[in-house]
N, C-alpha and C positions, 0 to 999 in steps of 0.2 A: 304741580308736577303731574306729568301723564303717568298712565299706567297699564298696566297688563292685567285684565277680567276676566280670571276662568270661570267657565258656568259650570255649578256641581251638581252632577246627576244623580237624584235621592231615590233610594230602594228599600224598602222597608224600613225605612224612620231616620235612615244614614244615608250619609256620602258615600257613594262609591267609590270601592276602590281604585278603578281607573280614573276616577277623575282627582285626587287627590295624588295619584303618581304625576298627573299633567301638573297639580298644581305647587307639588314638589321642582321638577322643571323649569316652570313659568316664577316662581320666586329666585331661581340661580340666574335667570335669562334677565328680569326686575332689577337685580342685585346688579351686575356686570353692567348694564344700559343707563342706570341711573334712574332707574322709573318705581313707582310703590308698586305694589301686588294689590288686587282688589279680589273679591268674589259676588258671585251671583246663585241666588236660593232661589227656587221656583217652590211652590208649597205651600197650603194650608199650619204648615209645622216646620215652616224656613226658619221664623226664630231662635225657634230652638237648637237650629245646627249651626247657627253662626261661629261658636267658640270653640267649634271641629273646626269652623274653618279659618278662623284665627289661632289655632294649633299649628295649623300648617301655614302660618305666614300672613294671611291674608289681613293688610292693614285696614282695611273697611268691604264692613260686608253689603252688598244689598240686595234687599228682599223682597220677594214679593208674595203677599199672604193670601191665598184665595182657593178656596176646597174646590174651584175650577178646575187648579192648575195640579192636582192628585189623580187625575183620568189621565189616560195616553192620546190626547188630542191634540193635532198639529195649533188648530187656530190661536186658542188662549195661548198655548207656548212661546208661538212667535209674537204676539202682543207684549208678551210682559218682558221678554227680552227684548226686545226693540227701544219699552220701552226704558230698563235698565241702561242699557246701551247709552240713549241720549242721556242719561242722567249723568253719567259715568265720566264720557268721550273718552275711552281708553285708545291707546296705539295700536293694541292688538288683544285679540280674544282669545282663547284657549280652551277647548274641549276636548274632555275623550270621546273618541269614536264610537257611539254607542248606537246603536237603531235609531233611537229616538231623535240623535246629534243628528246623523246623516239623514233624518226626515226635514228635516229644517231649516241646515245650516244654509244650502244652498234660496229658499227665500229668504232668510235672512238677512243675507247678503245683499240682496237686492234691494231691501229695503231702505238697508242702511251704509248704501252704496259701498261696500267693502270687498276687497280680494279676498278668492277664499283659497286655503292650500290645503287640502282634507288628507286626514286617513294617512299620515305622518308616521313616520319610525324616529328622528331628528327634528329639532327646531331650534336655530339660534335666531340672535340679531347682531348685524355689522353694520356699523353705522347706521344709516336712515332703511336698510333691505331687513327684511327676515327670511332667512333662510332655510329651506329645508331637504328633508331626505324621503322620499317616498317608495313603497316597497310595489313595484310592476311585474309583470309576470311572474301571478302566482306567486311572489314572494322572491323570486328568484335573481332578482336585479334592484339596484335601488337607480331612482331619478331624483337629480337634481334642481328644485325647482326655488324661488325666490320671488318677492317681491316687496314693490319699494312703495306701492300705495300708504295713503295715511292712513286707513285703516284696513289689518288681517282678519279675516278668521283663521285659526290653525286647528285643525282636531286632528288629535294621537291618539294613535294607536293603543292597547293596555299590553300592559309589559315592556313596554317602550324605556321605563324607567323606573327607580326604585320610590316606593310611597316614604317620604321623611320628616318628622316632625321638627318643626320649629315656630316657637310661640310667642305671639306678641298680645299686646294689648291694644285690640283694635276698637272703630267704631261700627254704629250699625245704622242704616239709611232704609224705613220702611218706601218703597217708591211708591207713590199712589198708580193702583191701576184697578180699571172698573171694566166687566167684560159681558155685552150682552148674549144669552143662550140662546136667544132666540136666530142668532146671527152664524149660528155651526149649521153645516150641511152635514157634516159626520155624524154617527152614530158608534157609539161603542156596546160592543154586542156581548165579547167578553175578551180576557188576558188569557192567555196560553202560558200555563206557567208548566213545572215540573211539582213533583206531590212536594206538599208543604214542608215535610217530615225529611229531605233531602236536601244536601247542599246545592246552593245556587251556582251554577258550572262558571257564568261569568267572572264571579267574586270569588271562584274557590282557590287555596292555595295549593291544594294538592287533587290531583285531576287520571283517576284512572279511565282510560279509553280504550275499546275493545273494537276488533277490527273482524273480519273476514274468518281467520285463524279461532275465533272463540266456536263457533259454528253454532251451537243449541242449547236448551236450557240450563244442562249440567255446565257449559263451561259459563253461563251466566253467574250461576250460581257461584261458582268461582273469582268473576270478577265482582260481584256484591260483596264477598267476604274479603277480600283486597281495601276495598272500597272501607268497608267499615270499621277495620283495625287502622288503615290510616286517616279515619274524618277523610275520605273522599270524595269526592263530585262523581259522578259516571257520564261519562262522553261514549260517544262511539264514530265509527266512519260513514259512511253512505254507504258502502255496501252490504255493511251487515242490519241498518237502518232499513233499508228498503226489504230485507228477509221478514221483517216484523222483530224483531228479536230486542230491540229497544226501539222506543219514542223519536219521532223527529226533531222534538225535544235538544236530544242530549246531540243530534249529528255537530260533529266539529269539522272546518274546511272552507275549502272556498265558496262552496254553497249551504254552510254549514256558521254557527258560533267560532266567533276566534277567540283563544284563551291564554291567557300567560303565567301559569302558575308556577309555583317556586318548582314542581316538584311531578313531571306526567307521564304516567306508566303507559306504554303503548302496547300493550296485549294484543299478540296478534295482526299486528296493522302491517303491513309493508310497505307503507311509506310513500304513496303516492303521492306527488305532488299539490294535486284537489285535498287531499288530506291535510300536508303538511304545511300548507298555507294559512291553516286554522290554527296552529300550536308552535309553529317554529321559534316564536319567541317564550316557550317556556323554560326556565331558567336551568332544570334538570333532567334529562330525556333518560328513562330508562325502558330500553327495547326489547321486547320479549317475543323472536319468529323463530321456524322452523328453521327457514333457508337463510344460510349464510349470507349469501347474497341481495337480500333485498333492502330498498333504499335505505330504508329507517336507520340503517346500523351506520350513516354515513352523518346524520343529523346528533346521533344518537351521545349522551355524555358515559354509559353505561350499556352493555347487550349480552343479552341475554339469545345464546342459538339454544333452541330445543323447541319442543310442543309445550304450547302453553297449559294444556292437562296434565302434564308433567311435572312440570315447572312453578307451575301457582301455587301445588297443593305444598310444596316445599317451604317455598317463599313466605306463603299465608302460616307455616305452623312456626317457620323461624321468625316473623316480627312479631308474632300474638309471644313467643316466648321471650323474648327480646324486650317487649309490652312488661310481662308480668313481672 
């Protein structure tokens, strides 16, 4: 039987949550087609995540084990998916859209002569097509695109869909793969990450983000105590990113991190489209601007008019007692 091979993307000793939303997805699209679900582990520590991912469905997992493949380097990555790949011959591959996805996907593809339909909102199959939905300007249109090659790449988007467990009793397939270092041109110098001590914005489920409207350290100071009564991530816009006021880090947008979390406070933001191209798909928008008028309140499940020095100091003493 053929099958559908989502690759999971590991972070700190886990599956990601976006890639475990694809592979919730890719198990219902498996199911309907008539095909199994597989998985793909990259990692010195793939093992050990196999029965996460036979949680979510995956009826054989395969791995590949090499402290090579723990560094953010293109070359080893796309070898041992290649070579999973031929082990595998799935119908179609599945990935969330993650940096690392989108460094790859496209040689990947070439190597293993595959159509690719990246950076997905939608993805079915009918008949011998797969089909999908893709999110073009800035988020503000979706394109209809498909293909009927024998084999896809698809990468989704995160928040595209909800993460669901469902558990089998699979197998595990170590793949032999051997990778000379002498053979990288790359260099890895260092990871850019945000302080350890903070939620990691991509995986976070709850995501407060400050815009324009926070202006200085006092209303900083304000969105960190938001932040930390609800375990949240801190994002911010480009424009208040480029003041210095936070990290390049945390920018969310189109030139920015995209993020889907259940639940994203937009402090201050007005909603520009560069903005809201990063977050649209977060499940809860709760908007907090001066002017009535600005975009955000149009996106928004929740808004909030007033100044946000106002507003937070309220907000922050009503859930800390709401909390207690």
């Amino acid at each position: 039987m053929s099958s559908i091979l989502v690759f999971c993307s590991v972070q700190d000793g886990r599956i990601k949550r976006s890639s475990l939303e694809a592979m919730s997805r890719a198990r219902e699209v498996a199911s309907e087609a008539g095909l199994s679900l597989s998985a793909a582990i990259l990692g010195s520590e793939s093992g050990n995540l196999s029965s996460e991912a036979m949680s979510y469905g995956a009826e054989q997992v395969f791995t590949v084990s090499n402290p090579v493949l723990d560094s953010h380097l293109n070359a080893p990555a796309l070898s041992a998916l290649e070579s999973i790949i031929r082990e595998a011959s799935p119908r179609m591959m599945v990935a969330a859209s993650t940096e690392s996805v989108k460094d790859i996907l496209g040689a990947l593809a070439i190597r293993c002569d595959a159509a690719v339909l990246p950076d997905v909102a939608t993805f079915e199959m009918s008949g011998n097509q797969v089909a999908c939905q893709r999110p073009v300007m800035a988020a503000k249109k979706l394109a209809s695109t498909s293909s009927a090659h024998p084999l896809v790449f698809v990468s989704v988007r995160s928040g595209s869909y909800e993460a669901s467990r469902s558990p089998v009793s699979g197998t595990v397939t170590d793949v032999p793969f051997s990778f000379d270092d002498a053979t990288l041109r790359q260099a890895l110098r260092e990871v850019v990450t945000t302080a350890s001590d903070t939620v990691d914005l991509s995986e976070a489920r709850v995501v407060v983000s400050a815009g324009r409207g926070v202006r200085d350290e006092s209303g900083r100071a304000l969105v960190q105590e938001l932040a930390d009564i609800t375990g949240a991530a801190i994002g911010a816009s480009r424009a208040v990113v480029e003041t210095g006021l936070f990290p390049a880090t945390a920018q969310i947008g189109q030139t920015g991190k995209v993020v889907s979390p259940d639940l994203y406070f937009a402090v201050g933001i007005s909603g520009a489209v560069q903005h809201t191209a990063g977050m649209a798909n977060s499940r809860i928008i709760v908007a907090i601007n001066k002017d009535a008028d600005a975009p955000i309140f149009d996106i928004a499940t929740y808004g909030l008019v007033g100044d946000c020095f106002t507003i937070l100091p309220l907000l922050n003493a009503a859930l800390k007692e709401a909390k207690d």
